[in-house]
C-alpha positions as CSV (number, residue, x, y, z in Angstrom):
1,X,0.0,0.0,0.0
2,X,1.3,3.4,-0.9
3,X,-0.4,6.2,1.2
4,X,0.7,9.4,0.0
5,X,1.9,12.6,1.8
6,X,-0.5,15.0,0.3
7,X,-3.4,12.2,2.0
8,X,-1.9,12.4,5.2
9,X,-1.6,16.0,5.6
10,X,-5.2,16.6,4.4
11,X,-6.5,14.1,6.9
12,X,-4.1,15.3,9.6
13,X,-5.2,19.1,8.6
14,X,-9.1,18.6,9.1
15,X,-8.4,16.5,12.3
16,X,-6.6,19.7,13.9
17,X,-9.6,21.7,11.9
18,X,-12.3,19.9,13.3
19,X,-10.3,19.5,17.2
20,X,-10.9,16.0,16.8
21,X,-9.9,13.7,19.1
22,X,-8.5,10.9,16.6
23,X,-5.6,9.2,16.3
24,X,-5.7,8.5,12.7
25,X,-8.0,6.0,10.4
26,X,-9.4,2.8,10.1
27,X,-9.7,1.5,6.5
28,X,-11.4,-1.9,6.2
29,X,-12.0,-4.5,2.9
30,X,-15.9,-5.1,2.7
31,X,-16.0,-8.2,-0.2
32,X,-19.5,-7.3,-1.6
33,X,-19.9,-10.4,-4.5
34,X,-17.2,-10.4,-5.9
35,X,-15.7,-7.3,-5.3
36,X,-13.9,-5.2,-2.7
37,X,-15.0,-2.2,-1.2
38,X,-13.4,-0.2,1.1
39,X,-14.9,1.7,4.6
40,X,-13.0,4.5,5.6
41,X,-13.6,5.3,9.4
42,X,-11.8,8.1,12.3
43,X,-10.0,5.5,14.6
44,X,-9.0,6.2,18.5
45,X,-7.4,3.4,19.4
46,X,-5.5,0.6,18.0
47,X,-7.0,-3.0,17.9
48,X,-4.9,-6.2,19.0
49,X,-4.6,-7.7,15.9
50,X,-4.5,-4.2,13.7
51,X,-1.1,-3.3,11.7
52,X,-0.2,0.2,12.1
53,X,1.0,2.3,9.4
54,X,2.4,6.1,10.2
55,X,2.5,8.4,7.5
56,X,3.4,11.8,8.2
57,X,2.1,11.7,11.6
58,X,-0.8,9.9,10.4
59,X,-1.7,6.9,11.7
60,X,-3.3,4.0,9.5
61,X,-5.1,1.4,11.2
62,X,-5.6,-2.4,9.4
63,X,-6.6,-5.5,9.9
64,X,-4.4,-8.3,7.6
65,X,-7.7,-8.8,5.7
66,X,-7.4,-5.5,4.7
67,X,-3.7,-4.9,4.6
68,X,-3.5,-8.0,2.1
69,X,-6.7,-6.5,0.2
70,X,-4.5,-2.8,-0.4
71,X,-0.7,-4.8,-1.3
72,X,0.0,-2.7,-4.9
73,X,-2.9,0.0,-4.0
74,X,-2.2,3.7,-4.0
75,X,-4.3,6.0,-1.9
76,X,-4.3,9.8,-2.2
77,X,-6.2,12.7,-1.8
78,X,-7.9,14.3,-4.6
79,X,-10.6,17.4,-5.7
80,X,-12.8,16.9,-8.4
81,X,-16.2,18.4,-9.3
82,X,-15.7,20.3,-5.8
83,X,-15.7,17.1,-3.8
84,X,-12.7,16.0,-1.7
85,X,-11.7,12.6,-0.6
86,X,-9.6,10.0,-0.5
87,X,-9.4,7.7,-3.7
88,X,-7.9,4.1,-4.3
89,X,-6.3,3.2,-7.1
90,X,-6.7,-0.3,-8.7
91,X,-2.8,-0.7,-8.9
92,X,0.7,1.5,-8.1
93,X,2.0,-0.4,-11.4
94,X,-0.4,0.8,-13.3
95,X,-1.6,4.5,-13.6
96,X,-3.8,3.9,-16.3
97,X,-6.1,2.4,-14.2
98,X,-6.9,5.8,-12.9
99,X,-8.4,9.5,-14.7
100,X,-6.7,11.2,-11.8
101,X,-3.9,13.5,-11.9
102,X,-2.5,12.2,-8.4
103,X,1.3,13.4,-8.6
């Protein structure tokens, strides 16, 4: 998984924004049929069985059915048609899986 910079800052920014009293996120793998969705949720505190990913300050909170769900996934933050968000990317190998302008 490849969490960008630009992600973390935004996240970290509306955290001290909002006075939020988070620690970081919680991104879980929902299999719905046959594909994967992801939920993307504040997180306090860090499970027992959770991997914990800092970047930039920010931590990233995942259980291994998610961490194996996000191997070769890029996350970032993006704008478009005055929404923000988060947005994963099919694969870090392959850009053209995206319409994003991401770095």
């Amino acid at each position: 998984m490849l969490f960008t910079e630009e992600a973390a800052e935004e996240l970290l920014e509306y955290i001290d924004n909002k006075g939020l009293d988070m620690k970081g996120i919680r991104i879980v793998a929902v299999s719905i049929e046959e594909n994967i969705h992801y939920q993307i949720y504040w997180e306090k505190e860090q499970l027992p069985d959770d991997e914990v990913f800092i970047q930039n300050g920010l931590k990233i909170f995942l259980d291994f059915k998610t961490k194996a769900a996000l191997k070769e996934k890029m996350i970032f933050y993006t704008e478009r048609e005055g929404k923000k968000g988060l947005f994963i990317m099919k694969s870090v190998s392959d850009c053209s899986t995206c319409s994003t302008v991401c770095f």
